[in-house]
C-alpha positions in Angstrom: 19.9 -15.2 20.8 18.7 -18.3 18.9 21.3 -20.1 18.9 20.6 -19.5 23.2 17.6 -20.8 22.6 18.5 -24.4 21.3 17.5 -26.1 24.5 14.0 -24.5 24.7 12.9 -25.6 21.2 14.2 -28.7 22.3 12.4 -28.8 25.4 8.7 -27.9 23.8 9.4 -30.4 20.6 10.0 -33.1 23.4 6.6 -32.4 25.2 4.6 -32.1 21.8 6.3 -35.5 21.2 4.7 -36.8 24.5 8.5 -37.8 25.6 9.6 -37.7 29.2 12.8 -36.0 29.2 15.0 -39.3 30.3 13.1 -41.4 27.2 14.9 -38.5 24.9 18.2 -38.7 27.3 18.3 -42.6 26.4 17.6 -42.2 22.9 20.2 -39.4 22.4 22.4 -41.6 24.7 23.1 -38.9 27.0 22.3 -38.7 30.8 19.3 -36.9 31.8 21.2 -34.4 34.1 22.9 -33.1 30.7 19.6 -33.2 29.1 18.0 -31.1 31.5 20.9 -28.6 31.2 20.3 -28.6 27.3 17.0 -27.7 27.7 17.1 -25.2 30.0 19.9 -23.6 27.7 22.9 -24.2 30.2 25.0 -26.1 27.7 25.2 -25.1 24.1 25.3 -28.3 21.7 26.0 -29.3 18.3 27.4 -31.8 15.9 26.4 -35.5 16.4 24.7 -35.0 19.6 22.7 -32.3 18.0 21.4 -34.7 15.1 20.6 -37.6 17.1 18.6 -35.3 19.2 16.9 -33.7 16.2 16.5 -37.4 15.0 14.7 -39.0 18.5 12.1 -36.1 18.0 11.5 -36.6 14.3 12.6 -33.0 13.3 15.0 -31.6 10.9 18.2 -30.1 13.3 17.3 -26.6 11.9 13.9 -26.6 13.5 16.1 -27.2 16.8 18.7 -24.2 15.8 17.1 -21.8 13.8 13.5 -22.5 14.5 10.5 -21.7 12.8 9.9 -19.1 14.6 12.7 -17.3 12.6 9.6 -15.8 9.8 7.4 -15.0 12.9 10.0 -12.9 14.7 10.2 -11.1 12.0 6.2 -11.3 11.2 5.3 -10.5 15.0 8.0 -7.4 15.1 6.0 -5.9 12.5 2.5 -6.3 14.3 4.3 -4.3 17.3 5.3 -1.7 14.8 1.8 -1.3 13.6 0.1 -1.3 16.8 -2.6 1.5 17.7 -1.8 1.8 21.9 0.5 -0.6 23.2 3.6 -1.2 23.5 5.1 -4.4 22.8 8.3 -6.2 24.7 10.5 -6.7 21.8 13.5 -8.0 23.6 11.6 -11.4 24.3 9.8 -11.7 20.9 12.5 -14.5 19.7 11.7 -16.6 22.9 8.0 -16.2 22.8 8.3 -17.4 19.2 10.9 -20.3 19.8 8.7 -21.1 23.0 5.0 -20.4 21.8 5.0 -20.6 17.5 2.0 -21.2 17.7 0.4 -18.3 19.3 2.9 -17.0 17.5 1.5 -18.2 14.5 -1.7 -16.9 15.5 -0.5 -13.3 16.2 1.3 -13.3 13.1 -1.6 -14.3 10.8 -3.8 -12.0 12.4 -1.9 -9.4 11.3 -1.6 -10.2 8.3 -5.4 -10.1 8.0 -5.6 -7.0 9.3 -3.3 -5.7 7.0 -5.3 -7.2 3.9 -8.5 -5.6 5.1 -7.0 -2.5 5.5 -5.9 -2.5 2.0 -9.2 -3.2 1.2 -10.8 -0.7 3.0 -8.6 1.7 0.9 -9.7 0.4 -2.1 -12.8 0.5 -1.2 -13.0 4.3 0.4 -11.5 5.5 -2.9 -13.3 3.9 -5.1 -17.1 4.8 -3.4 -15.7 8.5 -3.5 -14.7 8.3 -7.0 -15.6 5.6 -9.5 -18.9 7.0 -11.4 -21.1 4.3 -12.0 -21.1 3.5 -8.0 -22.1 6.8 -7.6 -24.9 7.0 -9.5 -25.8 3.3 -8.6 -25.7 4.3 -4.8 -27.8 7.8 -6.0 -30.6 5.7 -7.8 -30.9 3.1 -4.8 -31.2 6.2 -1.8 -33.4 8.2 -3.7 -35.5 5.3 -4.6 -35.6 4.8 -0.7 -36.2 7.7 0.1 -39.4 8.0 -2.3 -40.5 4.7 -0.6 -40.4 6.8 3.0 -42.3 9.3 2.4 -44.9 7.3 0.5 -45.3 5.1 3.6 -44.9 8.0 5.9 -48.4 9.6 4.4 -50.0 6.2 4.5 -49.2 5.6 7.9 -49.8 8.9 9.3 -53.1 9.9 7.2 -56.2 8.5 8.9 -58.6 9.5 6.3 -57.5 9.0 2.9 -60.1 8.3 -0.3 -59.9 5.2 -2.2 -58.7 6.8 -5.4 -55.5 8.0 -3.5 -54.9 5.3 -1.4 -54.6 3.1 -4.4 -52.6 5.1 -6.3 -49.9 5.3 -3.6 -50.2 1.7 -2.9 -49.1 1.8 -7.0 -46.4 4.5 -6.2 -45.2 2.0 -3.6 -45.4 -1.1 -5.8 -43.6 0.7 -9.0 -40.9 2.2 -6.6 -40.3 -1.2 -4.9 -39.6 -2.8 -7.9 -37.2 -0.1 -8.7 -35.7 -0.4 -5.7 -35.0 -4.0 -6.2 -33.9 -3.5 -9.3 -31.2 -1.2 -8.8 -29.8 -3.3 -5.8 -29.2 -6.0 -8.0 -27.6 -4.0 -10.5 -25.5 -2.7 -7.9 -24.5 -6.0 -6.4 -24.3 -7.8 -10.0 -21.5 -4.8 -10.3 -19.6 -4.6 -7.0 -19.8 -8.8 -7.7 -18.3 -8.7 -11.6 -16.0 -5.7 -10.7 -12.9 -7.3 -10.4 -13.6 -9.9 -13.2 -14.7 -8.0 -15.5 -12.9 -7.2 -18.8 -12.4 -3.2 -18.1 -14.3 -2.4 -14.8 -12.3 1.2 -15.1 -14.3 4.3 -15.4 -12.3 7.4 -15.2 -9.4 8.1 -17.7 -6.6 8.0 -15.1 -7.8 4.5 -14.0 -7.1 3.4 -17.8 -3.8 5.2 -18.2 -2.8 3.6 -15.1 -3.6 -0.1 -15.5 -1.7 0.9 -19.2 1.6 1.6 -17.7 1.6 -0.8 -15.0 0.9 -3.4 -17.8 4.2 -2.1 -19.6 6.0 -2.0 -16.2 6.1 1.6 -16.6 9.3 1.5 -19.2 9.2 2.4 -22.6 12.5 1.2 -24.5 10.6 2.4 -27.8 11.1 6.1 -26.3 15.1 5.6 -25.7 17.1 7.4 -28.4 15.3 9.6 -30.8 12.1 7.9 -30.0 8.7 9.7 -30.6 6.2 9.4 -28.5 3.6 8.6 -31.0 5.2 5.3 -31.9 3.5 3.5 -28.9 0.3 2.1 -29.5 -2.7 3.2 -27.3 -5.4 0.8 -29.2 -5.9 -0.9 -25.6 -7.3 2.3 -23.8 -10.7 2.5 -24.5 -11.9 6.1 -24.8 -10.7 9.6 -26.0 -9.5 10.9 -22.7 -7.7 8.8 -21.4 -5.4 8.0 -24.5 -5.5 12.0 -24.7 -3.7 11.8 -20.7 -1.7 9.1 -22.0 -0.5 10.7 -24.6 0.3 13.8 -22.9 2.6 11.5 -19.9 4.5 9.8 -22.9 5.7 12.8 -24.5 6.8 13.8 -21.1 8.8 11.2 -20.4 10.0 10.9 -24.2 11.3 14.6 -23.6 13.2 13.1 -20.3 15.0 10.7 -22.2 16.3 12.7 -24.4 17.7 14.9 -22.1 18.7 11.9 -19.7 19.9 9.3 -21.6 19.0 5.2 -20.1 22.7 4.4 -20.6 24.9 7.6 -19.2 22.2 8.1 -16.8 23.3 4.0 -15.9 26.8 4.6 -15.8 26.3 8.1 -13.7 24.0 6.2 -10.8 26.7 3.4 -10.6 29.7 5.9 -10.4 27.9 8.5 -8.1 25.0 7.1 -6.9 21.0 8.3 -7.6 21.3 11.2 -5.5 18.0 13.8 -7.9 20.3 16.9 -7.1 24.0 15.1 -8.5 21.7 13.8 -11.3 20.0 17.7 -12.1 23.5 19.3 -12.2 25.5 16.5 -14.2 22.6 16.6 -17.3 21.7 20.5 -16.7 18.1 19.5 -16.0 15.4 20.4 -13.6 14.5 18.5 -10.2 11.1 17.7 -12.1 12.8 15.9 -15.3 15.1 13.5 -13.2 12.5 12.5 -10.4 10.4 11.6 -13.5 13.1 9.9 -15.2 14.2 7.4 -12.3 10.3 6.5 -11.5 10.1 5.1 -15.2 13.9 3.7 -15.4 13.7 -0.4 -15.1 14.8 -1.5 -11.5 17.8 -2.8 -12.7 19.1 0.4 -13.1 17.9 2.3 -10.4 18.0 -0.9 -7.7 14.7 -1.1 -6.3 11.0 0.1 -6.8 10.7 3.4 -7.2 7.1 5.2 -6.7 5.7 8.3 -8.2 2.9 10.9 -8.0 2.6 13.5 -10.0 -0.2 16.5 -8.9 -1.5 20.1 -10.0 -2.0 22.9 -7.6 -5.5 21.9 -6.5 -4.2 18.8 -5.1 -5.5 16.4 -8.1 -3.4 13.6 -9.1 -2.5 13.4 -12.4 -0.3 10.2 -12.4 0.9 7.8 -10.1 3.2 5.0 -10.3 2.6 2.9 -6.7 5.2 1.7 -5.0 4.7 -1.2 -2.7 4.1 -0.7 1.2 3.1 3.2 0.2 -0.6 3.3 -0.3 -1.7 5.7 -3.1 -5.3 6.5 -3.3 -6.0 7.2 -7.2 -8.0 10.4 -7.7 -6.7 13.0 -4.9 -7.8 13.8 -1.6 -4.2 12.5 -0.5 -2.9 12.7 3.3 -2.1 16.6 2.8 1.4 16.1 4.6 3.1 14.2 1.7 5.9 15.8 0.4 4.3 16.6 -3.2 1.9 19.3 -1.3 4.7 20.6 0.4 6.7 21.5 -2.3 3.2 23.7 -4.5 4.1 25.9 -0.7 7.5 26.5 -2.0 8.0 26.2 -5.8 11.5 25.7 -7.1 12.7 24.6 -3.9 13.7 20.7 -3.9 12.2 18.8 -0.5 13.8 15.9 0.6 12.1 14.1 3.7 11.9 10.5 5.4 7.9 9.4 5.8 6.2 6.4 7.5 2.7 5.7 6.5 0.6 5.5 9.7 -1.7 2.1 9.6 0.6 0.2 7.7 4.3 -1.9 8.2 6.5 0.4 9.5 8.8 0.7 6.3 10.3 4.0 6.2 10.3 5.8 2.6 12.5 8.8 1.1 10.8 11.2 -0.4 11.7 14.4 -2.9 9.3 16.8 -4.3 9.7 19.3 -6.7 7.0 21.8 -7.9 7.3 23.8 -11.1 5.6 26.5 -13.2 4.3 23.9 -16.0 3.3 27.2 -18.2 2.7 30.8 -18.2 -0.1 31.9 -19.7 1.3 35.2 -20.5 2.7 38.7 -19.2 0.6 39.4 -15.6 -0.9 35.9 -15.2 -0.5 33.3 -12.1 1.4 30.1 -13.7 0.1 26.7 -13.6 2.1 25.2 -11.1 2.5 21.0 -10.7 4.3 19.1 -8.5 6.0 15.8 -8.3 7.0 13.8 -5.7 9.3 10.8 -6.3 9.0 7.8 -3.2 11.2 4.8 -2.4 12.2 2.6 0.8 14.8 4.1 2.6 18.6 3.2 1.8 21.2 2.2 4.6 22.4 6.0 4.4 24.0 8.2 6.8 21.1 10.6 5.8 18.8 10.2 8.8 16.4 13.7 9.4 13.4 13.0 11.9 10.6 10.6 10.1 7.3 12.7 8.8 4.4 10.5 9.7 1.6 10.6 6.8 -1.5 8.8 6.1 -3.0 7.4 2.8 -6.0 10.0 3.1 -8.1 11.5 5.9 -10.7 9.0 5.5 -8.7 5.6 6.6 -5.7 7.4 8.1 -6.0 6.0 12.3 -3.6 9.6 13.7 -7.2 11.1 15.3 -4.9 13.8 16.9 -3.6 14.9 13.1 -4.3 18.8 13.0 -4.5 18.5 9.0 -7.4 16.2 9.2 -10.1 17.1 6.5 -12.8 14.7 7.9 -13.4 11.6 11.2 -11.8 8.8 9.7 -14.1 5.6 9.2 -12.0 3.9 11.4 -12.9 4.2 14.9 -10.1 2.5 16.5 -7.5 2.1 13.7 -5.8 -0.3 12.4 
């Protein structure tokens, strides 16, 4: 279809060029008859006539071929995907690109944008829910409003009030105003320094997480007979979280030993990454190898690999992201992924194909295993956890219908989703 579509790029580079189309003929040295049966993609051309063509317009000949509307094809296919309503005419995107790049342009950066924000807004909805110090910022700054309200709300409504009270709310009002101010600008100075600052984490799995993704989320020192003890965790700041870091590293050190980086290697080259081929060939569980491949380097398992580890409540424990696959960091998860599935049916392996709703339409594999993590004793309920390992979808034959999920109620756009916990904050969605 591009190569059809030589004669209109040619056609819009002449009129930017403020050319009339027998000026180009005679500079091409080519009747303007042919010409206008280039343009209007008639004849196909190439070669010498190509360049000097290319040349008498000032462009490279790969504008004229390929165009540079080959990145926004694939930039404004993407926007159609992710659109809320409508339904795009994707036969003719190639021609709108080669014929209008830039509205094309436009369309393409506009989405873009709205794909950044939305991340943002992601970011932001988890951390107001969850990060501690907001919280109690946002707590100190209402109440302090609220005090202000009712002060002014007796002062406006009292007719007759005596000096001696009047003045001391006026002082009630003064003292809390000041408050008030204060604790705004120690709220902006924070949402402000937030992302410069040296450790803006405040919860333990915020820590542990910024830890492995600093390390990649490999170990070599755990490989062979490794201990789990040997890594140092001097860069995590308090107790807790080197306590959940801790606990993860002897997880995966246990993995390694029963799944060796090398034969586990040789086995994905020979047979393929398949989790159940994998649990059979090393006599392991669903929950040791999905764990395992998250926290193998790419090289060996070829491509990013995402993973999200939960308890029965729902809670993440640990996540590796993955790109494309938005992962809020402290629960309250779209309840249709995979991992929440499997606590429904423990022991049972689930395999499923997801999109995420709101975002590029990438389509990701899924498997979740949930396990009894330990048994208190004779007569008493287990603690079960559950694990779900995600990455993009290979070119397999496997192809079940596609699960649409959400990154969490709160920015998900699918109003009509009958597992919504609460109105998302998005009116009209992405």
């Amino acid at each position: 279809m591009r190569d059809t579509l030589t004669g209109s790029r040619i056609r819009e580079r002449r009129q930017i060029a403020g050319l009339r189309q027998a000026e180009l003929a005679r500079l091409a040295g080519i009747s303007a008859s042919y010409l206008n049966l280039i343009e209007h993609n008639r004849r196909r051309i190439g070669g010498k006539l190509l360049v000097d063509i290319a040349a008498a317009l000032s462009v490279e000949p790969s504008v004229l071929t390929k165009g540079i509307e080959a990145t926004l094809v694939s930039a404004l296919r993407e926007a159609a995907d992710d659109a809320v309503g409508q339904t795009a005419e994707l036969d003719g995107l190639e021609e709108f690109a080669g014929r209008f790049p830039g509205w094309a342009g436009v369309l393409a950066q506009m989405h873009r944008r709205v794909v950044s924000l939305e991340r943002n807004v992601e970011m932001l909805s988890d951390r107001l829910t969850h990060d501690p110090q907001l919280a109690a910022s946002m707590h100190e700054v209402l109440s302090t409003a609220a005090a202000i309200r009712s002060t002014a709300a007796i002062l406006a409504d009292t007719e007759d009030i005596e000096a001696e009270w009047r003045e001391r709310f006026h002082k009630n009002l003064h003292q809390d105003a000041e408050r008030l101010a204060g604790s705004s600008k120690a709220l902006v100075t924070f949402l402000d320094e937030s992302d410069t600052a040296v450790d803006p984490r405040g919860v333990p799995l915020e820590e542990v997480e910024a830890f492995f993704q600093a390390r990649d989320y490999t170990f070599p020192e755990l490989e062979g007979r490794g201990e789990a003890d040997i890594i140092d965790l001097s860069d995590l700041n308090t107790a807790a979280a080197r306590a959940v870091a801790r606990d993860m590293l002897e997880t995966l050190s246990a993995d390694a030993q029963a799944m060796p980086m090398d034969a586990v290697a040789s086995f994905i080259q020979d047979a393929g990454p398949d989790p159940i081929n994998l649990a059979r060939h090393f006599s392991v569980d669903m929950a040791t190898v999905l764990r395992r491949l998250a926290c193998l380097p790419e090289s060996v398992v070829s491509g990013p690999i995402g993973l999200v580890l939960c308890d029965a409540s729902g809670s993440i424990l640990f996540l590796k992201p993955v790109p494309g696959f938005a992962m809020p960091r402290h629960g309250e998860a779209c309840p249709l992924w995979p991992v929440f599935t499997a606590l429904n049916r423990p022991l049972v392996p689930v395999r499923k194909r997801v999109v995420q709703t709101g975002r590029a339409s990438a389509t990701f594999e899924c498997f979740a295993y949930a396990w009894p993590h330990s048994v208190a004793g004779y007569d008493q309920d287990p603690a079960y956890r559950s694990v779900m390992l995600v990455r993009p979808e290979p070119e397999t034959a496997f192809e079940p219908a596609v699960t649409e999920v959400g990154p969490n109620c709160r920015v998900c756009p699918r109003n009509d989703c009958t597992a919504r916990r609460e109105p998302s904050i998005l009116s009209e969605g992405f």
